[in-house]
N, CA, C and O atoms as a CHARMM CRD file, in Angstrom:
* protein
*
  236
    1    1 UNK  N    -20.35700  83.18700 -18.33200 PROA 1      0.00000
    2    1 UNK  CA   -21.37800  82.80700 -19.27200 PROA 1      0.00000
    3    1 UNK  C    -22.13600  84.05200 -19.70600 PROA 1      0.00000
    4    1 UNK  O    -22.92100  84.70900 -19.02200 PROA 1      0.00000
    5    2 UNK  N    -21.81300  84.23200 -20.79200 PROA 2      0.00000
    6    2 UNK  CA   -22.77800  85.74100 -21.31000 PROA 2      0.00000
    7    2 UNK  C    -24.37400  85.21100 -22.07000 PROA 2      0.00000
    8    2 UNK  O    -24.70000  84.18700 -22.66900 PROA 2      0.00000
    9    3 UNK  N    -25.05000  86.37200 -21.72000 PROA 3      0.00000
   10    3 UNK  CA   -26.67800  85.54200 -22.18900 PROA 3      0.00000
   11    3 UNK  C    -26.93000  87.11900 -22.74900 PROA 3      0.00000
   12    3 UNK  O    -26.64600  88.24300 -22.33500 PROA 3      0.00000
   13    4 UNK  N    -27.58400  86.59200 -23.85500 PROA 4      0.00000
   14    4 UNK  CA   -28.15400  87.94300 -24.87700 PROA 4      0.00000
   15    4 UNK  C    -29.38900  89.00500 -24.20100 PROA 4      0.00000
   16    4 UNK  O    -29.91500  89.94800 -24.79200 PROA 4      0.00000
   17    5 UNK  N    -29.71300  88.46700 -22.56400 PROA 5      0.00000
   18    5 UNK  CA   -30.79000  88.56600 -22.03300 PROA 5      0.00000
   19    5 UNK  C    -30.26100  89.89300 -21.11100 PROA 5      0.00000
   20    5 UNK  O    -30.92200  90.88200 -20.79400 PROA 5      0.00000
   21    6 UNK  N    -29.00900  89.61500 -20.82500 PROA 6      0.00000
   22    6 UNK  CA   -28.87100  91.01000 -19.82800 PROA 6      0.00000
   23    6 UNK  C    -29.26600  91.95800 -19.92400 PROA 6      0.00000
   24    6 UNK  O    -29.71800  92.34100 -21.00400 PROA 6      0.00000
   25    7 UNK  N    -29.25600  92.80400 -18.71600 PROA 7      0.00000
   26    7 UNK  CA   -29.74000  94.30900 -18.67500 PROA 7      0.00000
   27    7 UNK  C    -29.12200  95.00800 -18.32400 PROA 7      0.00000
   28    7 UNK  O    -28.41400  94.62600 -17.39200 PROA 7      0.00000
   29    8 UNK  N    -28.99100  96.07200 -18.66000 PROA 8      0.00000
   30    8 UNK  CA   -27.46700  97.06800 -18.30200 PROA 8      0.00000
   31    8 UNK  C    -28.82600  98.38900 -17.90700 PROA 8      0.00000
   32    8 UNK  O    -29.62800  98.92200 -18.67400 PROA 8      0.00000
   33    9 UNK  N    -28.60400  98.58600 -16.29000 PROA 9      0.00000
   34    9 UNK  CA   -29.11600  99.94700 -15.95300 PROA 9      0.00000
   35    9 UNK  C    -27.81000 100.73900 -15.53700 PROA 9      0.00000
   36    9 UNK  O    -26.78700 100.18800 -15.12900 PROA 9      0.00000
   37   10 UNK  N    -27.97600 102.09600 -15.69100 PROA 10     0.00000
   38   10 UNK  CA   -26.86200 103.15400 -15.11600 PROA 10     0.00000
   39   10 UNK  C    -27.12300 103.14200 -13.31200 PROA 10     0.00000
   40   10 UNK  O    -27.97900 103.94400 -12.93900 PROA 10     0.00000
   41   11 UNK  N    -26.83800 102.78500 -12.84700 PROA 11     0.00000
   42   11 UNK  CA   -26.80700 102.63100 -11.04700 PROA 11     0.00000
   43   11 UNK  C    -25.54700 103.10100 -10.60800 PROA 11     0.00000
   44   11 UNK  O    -24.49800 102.62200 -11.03700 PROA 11     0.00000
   45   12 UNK  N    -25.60200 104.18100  -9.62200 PROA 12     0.00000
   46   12 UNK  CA   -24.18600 104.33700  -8.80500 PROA 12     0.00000
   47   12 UNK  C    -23.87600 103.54700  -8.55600 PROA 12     0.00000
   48   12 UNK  O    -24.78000 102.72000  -8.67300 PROA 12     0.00000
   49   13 UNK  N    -22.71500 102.98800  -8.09000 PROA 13     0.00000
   50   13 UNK  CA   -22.12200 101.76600  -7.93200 PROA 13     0.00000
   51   13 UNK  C    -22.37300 101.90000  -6.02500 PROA 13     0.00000
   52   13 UNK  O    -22.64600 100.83800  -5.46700 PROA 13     0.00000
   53   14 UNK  N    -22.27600 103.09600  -5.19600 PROA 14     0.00000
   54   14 UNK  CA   -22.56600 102.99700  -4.05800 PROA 14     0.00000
   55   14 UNK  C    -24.31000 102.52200  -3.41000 PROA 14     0.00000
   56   14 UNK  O    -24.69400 102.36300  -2.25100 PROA 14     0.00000
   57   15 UNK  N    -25.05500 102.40600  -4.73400 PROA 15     0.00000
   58   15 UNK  CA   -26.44000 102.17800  -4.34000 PROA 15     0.00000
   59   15 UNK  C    -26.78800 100.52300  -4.51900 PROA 15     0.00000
   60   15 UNK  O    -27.92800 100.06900  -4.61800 PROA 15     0.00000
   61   16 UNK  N    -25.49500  99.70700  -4.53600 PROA 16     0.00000
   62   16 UNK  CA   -25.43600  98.28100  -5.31700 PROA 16     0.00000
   63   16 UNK  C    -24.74900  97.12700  -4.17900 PROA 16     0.00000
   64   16 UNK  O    -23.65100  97.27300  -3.64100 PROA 16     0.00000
   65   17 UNK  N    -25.44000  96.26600  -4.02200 PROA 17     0.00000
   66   17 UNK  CA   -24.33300  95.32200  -3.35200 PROA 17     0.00000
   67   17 UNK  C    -24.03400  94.26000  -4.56400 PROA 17     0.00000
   68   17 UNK  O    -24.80600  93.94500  -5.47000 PROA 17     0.00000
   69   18 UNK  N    -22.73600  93.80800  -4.33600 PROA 18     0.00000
   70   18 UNK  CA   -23.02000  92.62000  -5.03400 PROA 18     0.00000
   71   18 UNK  C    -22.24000  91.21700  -4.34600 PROA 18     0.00000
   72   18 UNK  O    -21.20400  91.18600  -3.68300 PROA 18     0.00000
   73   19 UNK  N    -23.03000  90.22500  -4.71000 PROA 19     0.00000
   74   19 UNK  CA   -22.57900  88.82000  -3.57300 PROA 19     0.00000
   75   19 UNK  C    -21.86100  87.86100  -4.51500 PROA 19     0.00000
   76   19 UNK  O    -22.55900  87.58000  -5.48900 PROA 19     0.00000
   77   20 UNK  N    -20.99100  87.43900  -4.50400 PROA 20     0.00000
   78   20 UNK  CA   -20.91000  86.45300  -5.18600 PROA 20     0.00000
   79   20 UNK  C    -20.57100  84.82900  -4.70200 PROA 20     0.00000
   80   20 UNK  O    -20.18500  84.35300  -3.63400 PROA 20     0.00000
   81   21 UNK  N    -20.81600  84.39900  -5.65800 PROA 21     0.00000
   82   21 UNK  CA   -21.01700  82.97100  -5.75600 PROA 21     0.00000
   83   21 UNK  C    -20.40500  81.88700  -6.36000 PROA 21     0.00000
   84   21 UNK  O    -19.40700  82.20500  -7.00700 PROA 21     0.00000
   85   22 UNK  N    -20.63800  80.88300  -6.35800 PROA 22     0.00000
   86   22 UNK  CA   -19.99700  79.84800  -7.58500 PROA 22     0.00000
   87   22 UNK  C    -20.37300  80.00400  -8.83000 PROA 22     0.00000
   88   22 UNK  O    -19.57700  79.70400  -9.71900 PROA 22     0.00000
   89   23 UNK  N    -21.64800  80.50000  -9.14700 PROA 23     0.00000
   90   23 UNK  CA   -22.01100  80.52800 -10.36700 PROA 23     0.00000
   91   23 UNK  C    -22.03100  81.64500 -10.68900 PROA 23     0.00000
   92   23 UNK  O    -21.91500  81.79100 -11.90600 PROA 23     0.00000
   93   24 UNK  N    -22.16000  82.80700  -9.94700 PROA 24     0.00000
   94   24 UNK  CA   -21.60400  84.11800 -10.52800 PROA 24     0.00000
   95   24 UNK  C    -21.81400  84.99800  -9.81200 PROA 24     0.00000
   96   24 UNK  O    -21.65700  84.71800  -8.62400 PROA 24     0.00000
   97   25 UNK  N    -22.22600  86.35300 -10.11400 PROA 25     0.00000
   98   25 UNK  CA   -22.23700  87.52000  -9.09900 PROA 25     0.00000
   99   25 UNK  C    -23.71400  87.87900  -9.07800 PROA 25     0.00000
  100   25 UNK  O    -24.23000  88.03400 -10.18500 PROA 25     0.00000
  101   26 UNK  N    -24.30500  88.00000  -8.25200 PROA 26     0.00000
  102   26 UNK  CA   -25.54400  88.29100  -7.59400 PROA 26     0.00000
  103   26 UNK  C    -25.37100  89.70000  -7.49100 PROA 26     0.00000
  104   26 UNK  O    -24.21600  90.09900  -7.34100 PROA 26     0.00000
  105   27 UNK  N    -26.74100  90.92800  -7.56600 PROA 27     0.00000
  106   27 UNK  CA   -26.04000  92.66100  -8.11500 PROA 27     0.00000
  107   27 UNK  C    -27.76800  92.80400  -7.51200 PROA 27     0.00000
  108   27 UNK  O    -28.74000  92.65200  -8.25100 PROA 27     0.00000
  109   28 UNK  N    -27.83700  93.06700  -6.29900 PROA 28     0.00000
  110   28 UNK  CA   -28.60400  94.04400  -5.53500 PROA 28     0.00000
  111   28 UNK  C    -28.47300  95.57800  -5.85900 PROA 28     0.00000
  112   28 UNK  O    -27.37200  96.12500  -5.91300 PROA 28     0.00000
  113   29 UNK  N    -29.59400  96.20400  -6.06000 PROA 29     0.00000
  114   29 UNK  CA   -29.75600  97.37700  -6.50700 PROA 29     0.00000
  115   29 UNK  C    -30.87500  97.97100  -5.42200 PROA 29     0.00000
  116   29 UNK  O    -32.08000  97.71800  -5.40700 PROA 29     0.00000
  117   30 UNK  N    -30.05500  98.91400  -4.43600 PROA 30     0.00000
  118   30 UNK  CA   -30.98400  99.75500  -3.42000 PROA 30     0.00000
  119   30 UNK  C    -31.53900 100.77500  -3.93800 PROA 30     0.00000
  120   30 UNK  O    -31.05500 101.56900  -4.74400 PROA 30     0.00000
  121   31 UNK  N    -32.69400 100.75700  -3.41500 PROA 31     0.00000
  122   31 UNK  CA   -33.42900 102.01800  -4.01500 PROA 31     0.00000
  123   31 UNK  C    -34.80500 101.80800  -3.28000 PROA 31     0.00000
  124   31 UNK  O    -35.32300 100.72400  -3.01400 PROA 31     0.00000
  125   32 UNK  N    -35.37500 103.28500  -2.95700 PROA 32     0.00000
  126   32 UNK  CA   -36.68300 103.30800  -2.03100 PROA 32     0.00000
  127   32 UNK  C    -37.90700 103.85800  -3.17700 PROA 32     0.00000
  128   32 UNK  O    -37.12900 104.42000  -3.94800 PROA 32     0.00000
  129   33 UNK  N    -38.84400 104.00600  -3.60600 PROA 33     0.00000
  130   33 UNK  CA   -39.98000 104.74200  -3.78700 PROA 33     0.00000
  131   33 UNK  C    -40.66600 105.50600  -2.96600 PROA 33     0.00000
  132   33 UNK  O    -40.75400 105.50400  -1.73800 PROA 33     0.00000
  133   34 UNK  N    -41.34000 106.43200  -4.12500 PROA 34     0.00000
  134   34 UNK  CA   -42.19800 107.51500  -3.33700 PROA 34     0.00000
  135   34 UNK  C    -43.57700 106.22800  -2.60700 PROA 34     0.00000
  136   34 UNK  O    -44.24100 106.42900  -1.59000 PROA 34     0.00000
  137   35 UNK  N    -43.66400 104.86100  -3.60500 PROA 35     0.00000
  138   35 UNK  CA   -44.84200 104.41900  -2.71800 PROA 35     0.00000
  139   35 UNK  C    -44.65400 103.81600  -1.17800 PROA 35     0.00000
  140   35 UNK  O    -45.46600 103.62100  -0.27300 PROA 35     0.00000
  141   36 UNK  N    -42.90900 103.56500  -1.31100 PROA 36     0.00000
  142   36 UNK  CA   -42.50200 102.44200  -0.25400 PROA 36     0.00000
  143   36 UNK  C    -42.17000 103.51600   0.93700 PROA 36     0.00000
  144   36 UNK  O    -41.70500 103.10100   1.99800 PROA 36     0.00000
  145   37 UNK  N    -42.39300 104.73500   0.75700 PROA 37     0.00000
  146   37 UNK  CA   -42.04000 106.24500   1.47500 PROA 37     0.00000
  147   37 UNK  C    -43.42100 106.03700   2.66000 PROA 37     0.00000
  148   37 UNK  O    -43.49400 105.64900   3.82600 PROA 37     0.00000
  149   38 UNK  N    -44.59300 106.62300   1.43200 PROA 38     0.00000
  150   38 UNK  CA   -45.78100 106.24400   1.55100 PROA 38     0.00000
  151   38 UNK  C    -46.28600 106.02700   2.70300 PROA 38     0.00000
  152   38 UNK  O    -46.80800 106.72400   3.57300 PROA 38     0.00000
  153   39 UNK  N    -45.87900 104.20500   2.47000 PROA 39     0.00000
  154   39 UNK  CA   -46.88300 103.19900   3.30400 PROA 39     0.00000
  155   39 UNK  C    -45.86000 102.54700   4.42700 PROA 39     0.00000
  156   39 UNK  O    -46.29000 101.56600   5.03500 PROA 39     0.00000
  157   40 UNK  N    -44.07200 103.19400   4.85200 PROA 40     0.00000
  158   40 UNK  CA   -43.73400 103.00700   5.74400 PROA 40     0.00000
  159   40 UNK  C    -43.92800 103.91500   6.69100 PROA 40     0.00000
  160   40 UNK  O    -43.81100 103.73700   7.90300 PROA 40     0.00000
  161   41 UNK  N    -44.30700 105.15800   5.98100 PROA 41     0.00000
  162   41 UNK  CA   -44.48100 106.98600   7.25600 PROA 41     0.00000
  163   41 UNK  C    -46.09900 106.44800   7.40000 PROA 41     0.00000
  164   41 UNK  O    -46.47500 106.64900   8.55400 PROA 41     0.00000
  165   42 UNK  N    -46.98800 105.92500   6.69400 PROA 42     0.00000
  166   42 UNK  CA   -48.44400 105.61100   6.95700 PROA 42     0.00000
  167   42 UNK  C    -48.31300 104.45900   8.25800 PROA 42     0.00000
  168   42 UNK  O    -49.08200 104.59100   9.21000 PROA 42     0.00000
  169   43 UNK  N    -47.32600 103.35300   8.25100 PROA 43     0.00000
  170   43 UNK  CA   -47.56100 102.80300   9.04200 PROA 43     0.00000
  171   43 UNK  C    -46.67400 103.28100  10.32300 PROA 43     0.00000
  172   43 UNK  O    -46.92700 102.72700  11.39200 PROA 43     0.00000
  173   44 UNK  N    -46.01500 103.92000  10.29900 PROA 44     0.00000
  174   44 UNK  CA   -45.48800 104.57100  11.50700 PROA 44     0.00000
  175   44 UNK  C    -46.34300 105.22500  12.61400 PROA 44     0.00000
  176   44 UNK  O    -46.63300 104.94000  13.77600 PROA 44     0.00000
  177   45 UNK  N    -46.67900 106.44100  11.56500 PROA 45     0.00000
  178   45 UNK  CA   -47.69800 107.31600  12.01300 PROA 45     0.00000
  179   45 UNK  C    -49.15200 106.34400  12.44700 PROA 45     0.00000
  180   45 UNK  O    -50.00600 106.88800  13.14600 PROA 45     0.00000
  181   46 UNK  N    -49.35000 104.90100  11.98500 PROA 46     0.00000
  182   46 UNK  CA   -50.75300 104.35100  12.68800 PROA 46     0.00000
  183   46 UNK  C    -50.15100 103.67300  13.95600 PROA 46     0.00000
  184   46 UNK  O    -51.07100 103.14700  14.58200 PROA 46     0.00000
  185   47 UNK  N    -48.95900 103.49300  14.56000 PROA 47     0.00000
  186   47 UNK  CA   -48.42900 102.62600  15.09800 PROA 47     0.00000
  187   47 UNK  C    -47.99300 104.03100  16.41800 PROA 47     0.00000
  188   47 UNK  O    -47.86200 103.95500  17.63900 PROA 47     0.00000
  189   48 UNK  N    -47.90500 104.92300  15.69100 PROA 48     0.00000
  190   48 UNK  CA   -47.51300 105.91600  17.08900 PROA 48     0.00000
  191   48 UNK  C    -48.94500 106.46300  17.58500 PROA 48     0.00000
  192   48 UNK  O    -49.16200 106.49300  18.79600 PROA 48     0.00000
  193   49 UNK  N    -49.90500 106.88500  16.69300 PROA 49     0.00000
  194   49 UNK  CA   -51.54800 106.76100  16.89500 PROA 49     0.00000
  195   49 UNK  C    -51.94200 106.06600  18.03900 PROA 49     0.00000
  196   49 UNK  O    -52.00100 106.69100  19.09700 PROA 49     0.00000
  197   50 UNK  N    -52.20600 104.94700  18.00900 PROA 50     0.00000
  198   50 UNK  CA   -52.56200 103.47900  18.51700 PROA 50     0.00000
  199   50 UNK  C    -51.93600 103.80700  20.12600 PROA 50     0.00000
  200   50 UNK  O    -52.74300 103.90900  21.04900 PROA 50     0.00000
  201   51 UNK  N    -50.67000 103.93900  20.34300 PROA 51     0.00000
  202   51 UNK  CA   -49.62500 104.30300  21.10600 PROA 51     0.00000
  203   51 UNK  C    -50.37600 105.01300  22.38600 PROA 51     0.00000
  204   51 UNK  O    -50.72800 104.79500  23.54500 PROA 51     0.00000
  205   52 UNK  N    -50.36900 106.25300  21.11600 PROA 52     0.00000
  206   52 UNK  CA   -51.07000 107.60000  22.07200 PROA 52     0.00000
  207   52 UNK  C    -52.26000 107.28000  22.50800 PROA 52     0.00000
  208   52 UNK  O    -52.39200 107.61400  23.68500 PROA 52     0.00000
  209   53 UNK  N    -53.50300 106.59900  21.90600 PROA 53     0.00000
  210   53 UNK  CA   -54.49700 106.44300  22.16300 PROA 53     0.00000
  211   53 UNK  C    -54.54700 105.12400  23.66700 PROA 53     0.00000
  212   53 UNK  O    -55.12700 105.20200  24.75000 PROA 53     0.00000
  213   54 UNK  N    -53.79400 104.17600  23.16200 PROA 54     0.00000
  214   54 UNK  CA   -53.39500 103.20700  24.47600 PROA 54     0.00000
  215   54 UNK  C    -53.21300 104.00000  25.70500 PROA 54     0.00000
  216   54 UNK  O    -54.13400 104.14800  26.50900 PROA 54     0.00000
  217   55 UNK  N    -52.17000 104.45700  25.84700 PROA 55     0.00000
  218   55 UNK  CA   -51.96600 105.46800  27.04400 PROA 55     0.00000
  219   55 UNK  C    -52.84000 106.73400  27.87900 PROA 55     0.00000
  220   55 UNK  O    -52.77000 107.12000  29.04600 PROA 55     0.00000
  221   56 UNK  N    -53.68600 107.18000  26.71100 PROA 56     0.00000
  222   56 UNK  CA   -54.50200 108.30300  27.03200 PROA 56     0.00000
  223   56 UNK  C    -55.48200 107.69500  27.58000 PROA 56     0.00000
  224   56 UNK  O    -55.97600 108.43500  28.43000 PROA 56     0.00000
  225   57 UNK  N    -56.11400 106.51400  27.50100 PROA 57     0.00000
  226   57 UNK  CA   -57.25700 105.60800  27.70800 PROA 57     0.00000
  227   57 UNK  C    -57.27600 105.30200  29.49300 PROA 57     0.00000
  228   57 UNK  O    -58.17900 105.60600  30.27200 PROA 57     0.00000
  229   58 UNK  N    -55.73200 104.48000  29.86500 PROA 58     0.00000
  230   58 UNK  CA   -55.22900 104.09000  31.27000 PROA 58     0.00000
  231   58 UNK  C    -55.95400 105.24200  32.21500 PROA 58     0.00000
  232   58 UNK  O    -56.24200 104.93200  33.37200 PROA 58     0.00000
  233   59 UNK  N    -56.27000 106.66900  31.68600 PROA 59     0.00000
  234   59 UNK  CA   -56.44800 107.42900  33.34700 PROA 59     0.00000
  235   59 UNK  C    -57.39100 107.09500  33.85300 PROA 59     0.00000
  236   59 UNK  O    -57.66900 107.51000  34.97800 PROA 59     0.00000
């Protein structure tokens, strides 16, 4: 079924899953951001923090 609506991006084809289905092919497109970089090294770094501070506290 073609729809006048599609979108055609240039994507490596190794950065893509695609699933398919009965009704057609499902087209996952991986990709990270500088924000999703961000706020997973922000929450790392509060989670190893916390860590250190837990332990240093016990003496």
């Amino acid at each position: 079924m073609e729809n006048d609506t599609d979108v055609v991006v240039p994507v490596d084809v190794r950065e893509m899953s695609i699933f398919e289905s009965d009704i057609g092919e499902i087209h996952v497109i991986h990709e990270i951001t500088l924000g999703d970089l961000m706020v997973s090294t922000a929450l790392v770094a509060m989670i190893v923090f916390m860590l250190i501070a837990r332990v240093s506290r016990r003496d």
